[in-house]
N, C-alpha and C positions, 0 to 999 in steps of 0.2 A: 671590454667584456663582450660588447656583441662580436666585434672582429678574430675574438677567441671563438667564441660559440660556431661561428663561422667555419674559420679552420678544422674545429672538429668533426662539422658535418661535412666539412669537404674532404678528411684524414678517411672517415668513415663510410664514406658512399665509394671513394677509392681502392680501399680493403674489401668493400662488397664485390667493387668491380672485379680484381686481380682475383680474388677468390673465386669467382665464376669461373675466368679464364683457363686459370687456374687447375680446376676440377674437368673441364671441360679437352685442355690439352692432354691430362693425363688418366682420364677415365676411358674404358674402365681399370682400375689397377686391383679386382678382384675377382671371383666368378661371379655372373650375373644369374640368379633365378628368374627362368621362365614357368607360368604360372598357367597349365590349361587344365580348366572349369569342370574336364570331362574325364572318367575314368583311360587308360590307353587304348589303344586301337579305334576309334572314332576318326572323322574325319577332321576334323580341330589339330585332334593328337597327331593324325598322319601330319598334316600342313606342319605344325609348331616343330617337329622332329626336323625337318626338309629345312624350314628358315633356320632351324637355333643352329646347323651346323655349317649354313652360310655364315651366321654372325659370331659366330666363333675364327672364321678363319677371318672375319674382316676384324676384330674386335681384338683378337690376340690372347682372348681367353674365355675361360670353359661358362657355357651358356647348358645351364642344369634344368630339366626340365622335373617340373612340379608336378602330376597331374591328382587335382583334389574335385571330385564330384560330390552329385549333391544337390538338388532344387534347382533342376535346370541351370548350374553354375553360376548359383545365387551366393552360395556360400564362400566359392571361392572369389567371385567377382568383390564380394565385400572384403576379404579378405586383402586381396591385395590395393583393395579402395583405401584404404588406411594404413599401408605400407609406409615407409619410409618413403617421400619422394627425392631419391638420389638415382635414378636407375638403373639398382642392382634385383628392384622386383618387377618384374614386367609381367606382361597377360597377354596370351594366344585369346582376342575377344571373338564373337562370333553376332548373327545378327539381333538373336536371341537376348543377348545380352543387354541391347539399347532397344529394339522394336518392342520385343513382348514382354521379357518379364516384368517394365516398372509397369507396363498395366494387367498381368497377372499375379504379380508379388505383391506385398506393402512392405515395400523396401524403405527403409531408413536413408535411404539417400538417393540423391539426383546421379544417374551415371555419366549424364550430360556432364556435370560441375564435377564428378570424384573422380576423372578418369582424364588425362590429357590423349588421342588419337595420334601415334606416331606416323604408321604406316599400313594401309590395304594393302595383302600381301596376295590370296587368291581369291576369284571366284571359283567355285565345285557345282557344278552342273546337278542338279537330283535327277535320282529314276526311283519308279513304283516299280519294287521288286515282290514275286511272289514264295513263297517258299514252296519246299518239294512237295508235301501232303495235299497244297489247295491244288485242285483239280481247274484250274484255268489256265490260258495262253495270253489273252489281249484284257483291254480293260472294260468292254463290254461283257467278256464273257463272267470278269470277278465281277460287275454289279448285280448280274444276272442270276449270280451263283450267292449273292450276299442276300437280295428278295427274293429268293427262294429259302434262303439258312438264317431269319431274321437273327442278330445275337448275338449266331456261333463262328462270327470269323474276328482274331483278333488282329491288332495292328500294334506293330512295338514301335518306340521309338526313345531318345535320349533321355527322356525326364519331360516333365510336362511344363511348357513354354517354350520348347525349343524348335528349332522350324519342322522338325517331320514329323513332330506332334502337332501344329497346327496345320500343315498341309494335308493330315491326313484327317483334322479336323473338320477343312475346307470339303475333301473328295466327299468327307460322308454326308456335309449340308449340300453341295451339288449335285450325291445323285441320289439324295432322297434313299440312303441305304442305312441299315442297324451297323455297325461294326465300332466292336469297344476297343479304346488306345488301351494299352498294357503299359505304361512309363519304366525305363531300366534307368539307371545312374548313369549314363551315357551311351554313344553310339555302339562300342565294342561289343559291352554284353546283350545289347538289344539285335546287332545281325548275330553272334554267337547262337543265339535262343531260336531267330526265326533261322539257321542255319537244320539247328538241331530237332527244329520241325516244333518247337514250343508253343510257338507263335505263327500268325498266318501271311500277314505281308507285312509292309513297312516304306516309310520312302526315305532316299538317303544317297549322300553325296556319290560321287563315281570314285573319291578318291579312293571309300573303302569298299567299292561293291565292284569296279571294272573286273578284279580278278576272282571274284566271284559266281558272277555274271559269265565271264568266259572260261570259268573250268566249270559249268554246268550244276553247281551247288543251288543255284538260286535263280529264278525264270524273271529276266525283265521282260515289263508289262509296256512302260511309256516314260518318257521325260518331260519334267517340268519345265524344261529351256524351251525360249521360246523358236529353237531351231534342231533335229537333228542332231545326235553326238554320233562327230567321227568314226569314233573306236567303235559305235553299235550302229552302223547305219541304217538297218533296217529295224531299228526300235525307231516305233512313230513317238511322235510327241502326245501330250493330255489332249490341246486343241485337236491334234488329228484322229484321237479319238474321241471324240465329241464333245469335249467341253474347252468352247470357245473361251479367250482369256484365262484359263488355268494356269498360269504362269510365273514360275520361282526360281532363282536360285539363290545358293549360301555363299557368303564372304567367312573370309578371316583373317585378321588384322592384329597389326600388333600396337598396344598399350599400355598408358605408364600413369601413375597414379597425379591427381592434378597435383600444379605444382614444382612437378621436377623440373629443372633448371632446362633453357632454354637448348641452350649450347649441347646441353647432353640430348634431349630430343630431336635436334636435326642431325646428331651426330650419327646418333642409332638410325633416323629417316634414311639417310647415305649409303649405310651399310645395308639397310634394307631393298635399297632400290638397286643398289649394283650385285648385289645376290642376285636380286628376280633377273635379269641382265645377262649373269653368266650363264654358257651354254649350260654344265652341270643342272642348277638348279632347273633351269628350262624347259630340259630334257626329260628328268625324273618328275617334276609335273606333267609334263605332256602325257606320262604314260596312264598317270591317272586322270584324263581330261581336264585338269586343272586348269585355270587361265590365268595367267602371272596377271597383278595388278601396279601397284605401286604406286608414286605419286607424291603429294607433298601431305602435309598434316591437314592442311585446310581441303584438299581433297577428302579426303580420310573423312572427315568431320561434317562435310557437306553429303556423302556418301550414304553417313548412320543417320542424319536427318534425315533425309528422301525416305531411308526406312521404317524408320520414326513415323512416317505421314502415309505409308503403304499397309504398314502391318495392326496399328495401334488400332484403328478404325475396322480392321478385320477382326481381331481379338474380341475387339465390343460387338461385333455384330454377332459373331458365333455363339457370344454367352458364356466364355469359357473361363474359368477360374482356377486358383492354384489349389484351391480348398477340394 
């Protein structure tokens, strides 16, 4: 009897085994949903566009993008929290994602524990851009112009908890200025608005502001990096205009809901890291100051901790809340 009982769980953990394998040689054998949080045109959206069609040509099959806004891509982050984990639903995550919202949200779940970290795909540089209407050039002259106009200058940004909502959080506790966030359902329609003069400034990645920025629509002020962007050399940084340590930038990375099978997540890792590799994808980041990242899972994951321990303690200091 026991030497029966035996055999079975050795029949059984063998079928477990060859079935990983299994799924693992021949996945993916459908098209994969890519899953970002933010309406299109945002800098997420730009990035996830850029990877899913590296990983379709590594993959062999059509990688669909999703994009579902909404609470700071609260909804869609649950959404694919609870997905099947096979890896045919993924998520373009952001830092948003794991720094701020579980201490702005009251999320139903740990994002740590719902989400396995496949791959950091970029970092996106910020700049405090001004729109046509504000009558400023540098960032002293918009604090100047904001204690003077207590109130009346707005600031847009993705949704509230996302980073150019807390950074513009940060500007306004730094320089002791009035200026109210205006929250949009993602990156697109918030430069859309401050394009269209709605709105007064905003901060926000290069991927979707460099051409902006250089066809004269929108006046950069500063960058949050802590050095210099190429492409605008003569946009000073926040430090260089006065506020020492003012310093940020966004990732965006790709994730798979906990769970999914191991094999399938280094497999996707793979494709992920020799995309950021080829010249193509390299190139078409470069133009948006992008900075190819990649790496292993356990990179990836050490990554949104460090963020976890940067942002969480800023959120609580500011006071800021989803309500």
């Amino acid at each position: 009897m026991a030497s029966t009982a035996i055999r079975i769980l050795i029949l059984a953990a063998a079928a477990i085994a060859t079935a990983s394998m299994t799924q693992a040689q021949t996945y993916p054998v459908k098209p994969i949903k890519l899953v970002v949080p933010f309406p299109a045109g945002g800098a997420t959206d730009t990035t996830a566009r850029l990877v899913a069609q590296r990983l379709q040509l590594g993959l062999g099959q059509s990688v669909i993008i999703e994009n579902q806004g909404g609470a700071g891509g609260t909804i869609a982050a649950k959404q694919v929290a609870v997905a099947a984990p096979d890896g045919y639903t993924l998520m373009m995550g952001s830092l948003s994602t794991f720094g701020t919202n579980p201490v702005l949200y009251k999320l139903d779940y740990d994002p740590m524990k719902a989400f396995t970290p496949v791959a950091s795909a970029v970092v996106d540089k910020l700049v405090m851009v001004a729109g046509p209407a504000l009558p400023v050039k540098t960032v002293q002259e918009l604090v100047a112009y904001a204690k003077a106009n207590p109130g009346k200058v707005n600031f847009s940004s993705g949704g509230i908890g996302v980073l150019p909502h807390l950074i513009g959080e940060w500007f306004k506790s730094a320089a002791a200025i009035d200026i109210v966030h205006v929250p949009y359902r993602g990156g697109g329609p918030s430069i859309n608005d401050l394009v269209a003069g709605q709105v007064q400034m905003t901060f926000e990645g290069t991927s979707v502001l460099l051409p902006l920025i250089q066809s004269g629509k929108l006046r950069a002020l500063a960058t949050t990096s802590s050095k210099r962007i190429a492409e605008l050399p003569d946009l000073p940084t926040m430090a260089e205009s006065g506020f020492a340590g003012f310093v940020s930038t966004s990732w965006t990375g790709l994730l798979a809901p906990a769970h999914t099978p191991r094999d399938v997540i280094d497999k996707l890792n793979v494709q992920i890291n020799e995309g950021l590799k080829s010249a193509e994808l390299r190139s078409a980041l470069g133009k948006l100051s992008n900075q190819p990242l990649g790496g292993t899972p356990q990179d990836f994951t050490d990554m949104i901790k460090g963020d976890i321990g940067k942002w969480a303690p800023i959120v609580k200091a500011l006071g800021l809340t989803a309500g």
